[in-house]
C-alpha positions as CSV (number, residue, x, y, z in Angstrom):
1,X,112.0,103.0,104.9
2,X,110.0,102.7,101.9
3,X,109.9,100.0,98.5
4,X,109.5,101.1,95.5
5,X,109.7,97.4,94.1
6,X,109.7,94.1,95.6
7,X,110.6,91.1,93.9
8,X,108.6,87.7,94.9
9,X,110.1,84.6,93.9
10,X,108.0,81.9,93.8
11,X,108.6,78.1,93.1
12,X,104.9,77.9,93.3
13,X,104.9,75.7,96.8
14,X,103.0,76.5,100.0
15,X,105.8,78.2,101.2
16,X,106.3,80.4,98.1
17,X,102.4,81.1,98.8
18,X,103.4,81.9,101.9
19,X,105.8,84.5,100.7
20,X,103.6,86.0,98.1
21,X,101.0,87.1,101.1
22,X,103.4,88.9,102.6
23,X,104.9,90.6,99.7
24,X,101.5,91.5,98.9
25,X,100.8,93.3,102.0
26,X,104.2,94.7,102.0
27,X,103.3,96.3,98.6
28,X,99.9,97.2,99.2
29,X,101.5,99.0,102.5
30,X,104.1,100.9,100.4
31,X,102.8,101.3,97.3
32,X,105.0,99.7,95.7
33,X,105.3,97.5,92.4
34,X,105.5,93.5,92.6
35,X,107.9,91.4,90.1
36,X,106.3,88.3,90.7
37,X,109.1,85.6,89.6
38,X,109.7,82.2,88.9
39,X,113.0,80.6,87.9
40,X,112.3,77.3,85.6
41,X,116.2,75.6,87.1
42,X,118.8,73.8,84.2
43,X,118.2,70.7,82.6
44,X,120.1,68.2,83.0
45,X,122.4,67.4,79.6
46,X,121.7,64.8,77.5
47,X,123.7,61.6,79.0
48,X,126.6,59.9,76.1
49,X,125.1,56.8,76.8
50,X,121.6,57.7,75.3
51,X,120.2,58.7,71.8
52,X,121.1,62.6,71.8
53,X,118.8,63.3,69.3
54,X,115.6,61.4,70.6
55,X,116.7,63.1,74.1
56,X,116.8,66.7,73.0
57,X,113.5,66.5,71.1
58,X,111.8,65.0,74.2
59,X,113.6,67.8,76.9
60,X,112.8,70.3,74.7
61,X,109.1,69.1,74.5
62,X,109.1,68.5,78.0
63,X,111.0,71.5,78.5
64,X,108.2,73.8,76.6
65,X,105.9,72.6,78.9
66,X,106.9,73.3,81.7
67,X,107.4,76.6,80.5
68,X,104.2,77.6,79.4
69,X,102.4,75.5,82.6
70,X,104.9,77.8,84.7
71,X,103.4,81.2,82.7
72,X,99.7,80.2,83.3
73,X,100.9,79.5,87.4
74,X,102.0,83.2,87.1
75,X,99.2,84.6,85.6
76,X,97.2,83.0,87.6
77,X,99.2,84.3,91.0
78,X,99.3,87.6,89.5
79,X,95.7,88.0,89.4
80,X,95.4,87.3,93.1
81,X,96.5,91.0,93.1
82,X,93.1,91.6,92.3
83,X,94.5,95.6,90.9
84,X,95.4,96.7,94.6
85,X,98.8,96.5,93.3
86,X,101.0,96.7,89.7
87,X,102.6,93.2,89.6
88,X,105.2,92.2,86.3
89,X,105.7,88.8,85.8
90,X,108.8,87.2,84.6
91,X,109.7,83.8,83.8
92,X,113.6,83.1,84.0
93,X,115.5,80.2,83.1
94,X,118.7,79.0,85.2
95,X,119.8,78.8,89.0
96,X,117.5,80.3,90.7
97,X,120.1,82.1,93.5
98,X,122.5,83.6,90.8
99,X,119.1,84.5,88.4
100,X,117.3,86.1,91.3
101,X,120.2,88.3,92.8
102,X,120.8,89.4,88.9
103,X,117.3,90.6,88.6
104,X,117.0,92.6,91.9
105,X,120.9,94.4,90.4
106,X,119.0,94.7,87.4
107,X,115.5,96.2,88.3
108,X,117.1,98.1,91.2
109,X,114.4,96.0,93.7
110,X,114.6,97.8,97.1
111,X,113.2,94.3,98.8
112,X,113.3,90.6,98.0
113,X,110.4,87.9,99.3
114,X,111.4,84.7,99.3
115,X,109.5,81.5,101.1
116,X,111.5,79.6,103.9
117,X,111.3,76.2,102.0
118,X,110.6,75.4,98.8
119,X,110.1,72.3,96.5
120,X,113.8,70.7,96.9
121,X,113.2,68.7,99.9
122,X,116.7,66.9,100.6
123,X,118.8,68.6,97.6
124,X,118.3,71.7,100.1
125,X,119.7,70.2,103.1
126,X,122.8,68.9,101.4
127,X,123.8,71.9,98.9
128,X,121.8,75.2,100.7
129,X,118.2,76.5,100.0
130,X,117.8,79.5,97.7
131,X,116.5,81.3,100.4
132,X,119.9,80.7,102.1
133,X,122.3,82.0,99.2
134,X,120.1,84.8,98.2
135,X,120.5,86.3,101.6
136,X,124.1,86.3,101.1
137,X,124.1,87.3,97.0
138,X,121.6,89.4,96.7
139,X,121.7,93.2,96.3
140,X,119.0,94.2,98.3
141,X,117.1,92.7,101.3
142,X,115.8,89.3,101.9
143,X,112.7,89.1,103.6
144,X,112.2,85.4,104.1
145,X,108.5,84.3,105.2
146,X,107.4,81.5,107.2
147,X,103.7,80.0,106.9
148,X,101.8,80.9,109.3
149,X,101.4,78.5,111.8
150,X,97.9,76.6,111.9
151,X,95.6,77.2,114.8
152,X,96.0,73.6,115.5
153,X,100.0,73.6,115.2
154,X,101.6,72.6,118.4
155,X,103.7,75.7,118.0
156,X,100.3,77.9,119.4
């Protein structure tokens, strides 16, 4: 079994970092292309009881930011590459499960790298981590990576 393309989602934690090793290696080992991704989540919507106008301008100031801070974490992750490997970026904007599994339909990815936990902390215990619904959503396989452990890890 060969890829052709492997997505790696990344929420930019250590366990994203974690995932983008081994999507790395998995490309270099295949030749493959890497779609290094990053879904920026919904905002919120403006709350009735504050001023709507004075609280779009802000999200959408704060929103902008984030955005373009998110491009520069890709560029920079891209790079890691170092030209062993093509990698695409692409920044995507809204739930990261149902945006992810549409982009591996979309670009036909044979293979999907995703890291075991993420940023979401105790959001992901109540509701499900990404991780969890993209192995059930998504067109293709799921390959989700674990740090490895530490030398010093009681786990050795």
């Amino acid at each position: 079994m060969g890829f052709d393309l492997i997505i790696a989602a990344t929420d930019f934690s250590p366990g994203a970092g974690a995932a983008l090793g081994q999507a790395l290696t998995l490309a270099r080992r295949h030749g493959a292309r890497l779609l290094l991704t990053h879904v920026l989540p919904p905002m919120l919507p403006p709350s009735p009881l504050l001023d709507e106008v004075a609280l779009t301008q802000t999200t959408l100031a704060l929103r902008e930011g984030l955005r373009d801070s998110s491009a520069r974490e890709l560029a920079a992750l891209a790079a890691k590459a170092d030209g062993e490997v093509e990698v695409e970026t692409r920044l995507i904007e809204g739930d990261p499960a149902r945006e992810l599994a549409a982009l591996a339909k979309e670009t036909g990815a044979d293979l999907m790298v995703v890291g075991h936990t993420g940023v979401s902390g105790l959001a992901e215990t109540v509701f499900g981590s990404v991780a969890q619904k993209l192995v059930r959503r998504a067109p293709c396989s799921v390959l989700v990576a674990r740090p490895l452990p530490s030398p010093n890890s009681p786990d050795m």
